[in-house]
C-alpha positions as CSV (number, residue, x, y, z in Angstrom):
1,X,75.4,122.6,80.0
2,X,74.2,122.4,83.6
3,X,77.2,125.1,84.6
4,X,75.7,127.4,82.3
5,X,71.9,127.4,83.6
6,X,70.7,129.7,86.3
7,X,67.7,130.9,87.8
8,X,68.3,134.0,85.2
9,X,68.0,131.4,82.3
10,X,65.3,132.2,79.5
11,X,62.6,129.4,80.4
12,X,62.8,127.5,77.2
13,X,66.5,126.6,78.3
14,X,65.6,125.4,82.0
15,X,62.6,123.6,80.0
16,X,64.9,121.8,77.3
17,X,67.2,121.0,80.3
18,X,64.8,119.2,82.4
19,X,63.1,117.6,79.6
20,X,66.3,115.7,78.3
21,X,68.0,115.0,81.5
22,X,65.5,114.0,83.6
23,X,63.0,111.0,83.9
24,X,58.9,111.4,85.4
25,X,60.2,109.7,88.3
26,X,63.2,112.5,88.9
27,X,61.1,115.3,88.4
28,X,58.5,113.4,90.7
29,X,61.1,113.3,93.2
30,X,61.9,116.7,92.6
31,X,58.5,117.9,93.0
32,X,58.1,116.3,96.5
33,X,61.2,117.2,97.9
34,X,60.2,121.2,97.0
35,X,57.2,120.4,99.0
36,X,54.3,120.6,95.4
37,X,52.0,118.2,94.9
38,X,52.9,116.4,91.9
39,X,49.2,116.0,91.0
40,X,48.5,119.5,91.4
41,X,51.1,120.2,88.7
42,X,49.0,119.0,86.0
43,X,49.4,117.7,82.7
44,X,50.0,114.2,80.9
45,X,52.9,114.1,79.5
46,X,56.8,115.2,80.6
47,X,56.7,117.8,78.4
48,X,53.5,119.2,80.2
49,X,54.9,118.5,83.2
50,X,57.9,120.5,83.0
51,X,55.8,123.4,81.5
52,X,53.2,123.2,84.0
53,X,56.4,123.0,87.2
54,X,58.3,125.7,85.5
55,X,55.2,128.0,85.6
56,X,54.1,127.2,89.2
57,X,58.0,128.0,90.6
58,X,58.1,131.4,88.6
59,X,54.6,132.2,89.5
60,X,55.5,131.7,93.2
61,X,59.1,133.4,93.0
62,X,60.8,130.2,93.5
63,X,62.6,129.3,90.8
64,X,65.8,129.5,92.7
65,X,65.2,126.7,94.5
């Protein structure tokens, strides 16, 4: 539940959360409008992607946004 999910949310749940509810083109979107390259972010497939986003925000302290 999208109530439920905070920045203090293990991970795997933001990860699950993204995966299910959102399409390339929304986390594309997503991507941009946080100012990341979505190229940079690497990886083939939505799964990756999500990984590979997830890891870059906490990395950088900015999974709040």
């Amino acid at each position: 539940r999208l109530e439920k999910l905070n920045p203090d949310s293990p991970q795997t749940v933001l990860r699950y959360y993204l995966i299910a509810n959102y399409t390339l083109s929304e986390l594309e979107t997503m991507t941009t409008e946080l100012g990341i390259d979505w190229q940079m972010i690497g990886g083939d497939s939505k799964q990756t992607k999500v990984r590979n986003l997830l890891l870059y925000l906490y990395r950088r302290n900015r999974i709040e946004e």
